[in-house]
N, C-alpha and C positions, 0 to 999 in steps of 0.2 A: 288857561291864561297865557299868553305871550307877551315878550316884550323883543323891543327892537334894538340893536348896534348899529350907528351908521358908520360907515367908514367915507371917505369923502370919494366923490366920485365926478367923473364929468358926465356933465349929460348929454345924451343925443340930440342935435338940436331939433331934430321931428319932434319931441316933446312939449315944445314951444307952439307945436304946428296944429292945435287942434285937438291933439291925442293920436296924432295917425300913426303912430308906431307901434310897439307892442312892449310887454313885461316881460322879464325872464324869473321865474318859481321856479326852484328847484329843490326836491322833497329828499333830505337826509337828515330823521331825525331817528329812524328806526334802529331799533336796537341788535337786528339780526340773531332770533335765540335760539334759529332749528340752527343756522352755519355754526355759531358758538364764537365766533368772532364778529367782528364789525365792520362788513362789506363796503363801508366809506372808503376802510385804508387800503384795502387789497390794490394790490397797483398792475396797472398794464403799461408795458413800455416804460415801466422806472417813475411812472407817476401815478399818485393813489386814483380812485373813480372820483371820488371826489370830487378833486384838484380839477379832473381829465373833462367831466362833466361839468361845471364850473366856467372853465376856460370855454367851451367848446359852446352855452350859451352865450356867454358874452360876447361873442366874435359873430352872435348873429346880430349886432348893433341892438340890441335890447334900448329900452330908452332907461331904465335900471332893471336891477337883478337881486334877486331875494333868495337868500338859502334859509332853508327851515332846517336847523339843529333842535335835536334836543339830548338822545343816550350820550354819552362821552363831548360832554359841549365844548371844556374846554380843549382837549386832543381834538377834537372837529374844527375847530375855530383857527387854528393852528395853520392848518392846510388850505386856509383862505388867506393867508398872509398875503400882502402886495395885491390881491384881487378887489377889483372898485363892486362891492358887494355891500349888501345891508343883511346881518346877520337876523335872523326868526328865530325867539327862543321859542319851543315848546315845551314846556311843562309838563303839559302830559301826553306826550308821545308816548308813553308803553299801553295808554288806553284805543290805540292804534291808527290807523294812515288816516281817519276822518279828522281827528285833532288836527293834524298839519294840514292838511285840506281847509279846514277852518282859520287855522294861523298862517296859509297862505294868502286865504281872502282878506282876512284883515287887514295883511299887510300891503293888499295893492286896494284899499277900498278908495284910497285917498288921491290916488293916480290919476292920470287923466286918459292914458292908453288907453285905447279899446280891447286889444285883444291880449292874453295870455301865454304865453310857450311855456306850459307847466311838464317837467323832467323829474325821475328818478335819476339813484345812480346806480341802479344794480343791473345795467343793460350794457357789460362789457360792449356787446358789437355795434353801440350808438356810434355814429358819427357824424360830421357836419353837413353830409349829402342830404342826409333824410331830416335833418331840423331845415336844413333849406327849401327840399320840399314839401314838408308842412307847410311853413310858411309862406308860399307860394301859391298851395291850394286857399288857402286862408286868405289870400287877397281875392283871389278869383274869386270863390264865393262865402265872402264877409256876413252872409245868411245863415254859414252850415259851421257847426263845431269839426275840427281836423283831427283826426284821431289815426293812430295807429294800426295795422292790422298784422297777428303775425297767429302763428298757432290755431288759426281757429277761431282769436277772438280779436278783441280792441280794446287799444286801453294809450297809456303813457308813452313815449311824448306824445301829447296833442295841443294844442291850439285852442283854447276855448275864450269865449266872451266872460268880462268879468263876471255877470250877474250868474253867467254857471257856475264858475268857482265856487262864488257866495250860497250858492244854494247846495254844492258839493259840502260847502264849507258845515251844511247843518244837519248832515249824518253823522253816527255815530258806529264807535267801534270799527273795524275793520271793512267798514264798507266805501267803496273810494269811485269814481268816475262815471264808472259803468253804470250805475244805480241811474244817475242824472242822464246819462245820454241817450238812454235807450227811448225817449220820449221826443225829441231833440232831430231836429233834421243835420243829418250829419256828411261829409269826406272823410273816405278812408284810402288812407297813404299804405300800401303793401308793406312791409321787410322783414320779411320770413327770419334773416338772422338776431332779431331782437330776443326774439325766445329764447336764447341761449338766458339763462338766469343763473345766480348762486345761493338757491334758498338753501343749499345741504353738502355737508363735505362732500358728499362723491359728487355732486358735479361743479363744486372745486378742483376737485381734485384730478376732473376730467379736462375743464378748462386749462386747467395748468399744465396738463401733459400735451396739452392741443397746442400749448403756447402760448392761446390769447390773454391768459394773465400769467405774471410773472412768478 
């Protein structure tokens, strides 16, 4: 079960236009239990992922923006101060990433935008080049889901049609995107540096000595 927080927001006026714009999801409600801490607040450059992710969709003119909380909701909630955001409870995020997948669908069922830019935050080396180029592919061919490519495989950020979401949204347990896409005529966007992750202290603690978190 979810519920919503609206904070008041402007909206894009493409909103008005049809739905030609897109939504911004962004999935923090994980509890982080191999790290032992809460990969939300880890900060790069003096600002949590969070905050850094957050900011970093909404500056791709979203026509609105939806965070899914749910471990530590209210220290989560915190780090959305001043952001024109609609907070996503999830309630049972520790039954894992399909919940938020579900309470991300929910939360844009009612939208009119077509398309999705669904984000984690545990992708220190995200930046606004490659959400750009998603969404670029994604205009070009408005047929195919935009997914990322790094490691090997595919996965978040991508670009999806709501109805994928929603069908993302009716998995269960730890199973998230890939399930759904692999059926799916798809683009894939390259960035090799996305694999950099923080599932486990040492590669915290490898990031850290690298610099790219603080």
């Amino acid at each position: 079960m979810s519920g919503q927080t609206p904070a008041p927001a402007q909206r894009d006026p493409r909103a008005a236009n049809g739905g030609a714009g897109h939504l911004g999801v962004v999935l923090a409600a994980g509890g982080s239990r191999r790290l032992g801490m809460p990969k939300q607040l880890l900060r790069r450059e003096g600002v949590t992922l969070l905050r850094r992710t957050v900011e970093k969709v909404l500056a791709t003119g979203a026509d609105a923006v939806f965070v899914v909380l749910g471990a530590g909701l209210e220290r989560m909630r915190g780090e959305l101060d001043g952001l024109q955001v609609t907070v996503v409870v999830n309630q049972g995020w520790s039954s894992g990433l399909a919940s938020s997948l579900k309470a991300g669908a929910c939360a844009v069922a009612a939208q009119r935008a077509g398309q999705v830019l669904l984000v984690g935050v545990d992708q220190p080396m995200l930046d606004a080049a490659h959400l750009a180029r998603l969404l670029a592919a994604a205009r070009e061919r408005p047929e195919h889901e935009v997914v990322s490519g790094y490691a090997g495989t595919i996965g978040i950020p991508a670009v999806v049609t709501r109805a994928t979401l929603q069908q993302a949204g009716s998995l269960t347990g730890d199973r998230g995107l890939k399930t759904v896409l692999a059926a799916r005529p798809r683009t894939v966007v390259d960035n090799p540096a996305l694999a950099e992750d923080i599932d486990t202290p040492e590669a915290l603690a490898r990031l850290r000595a690298s610099g790219v978190l603080d």
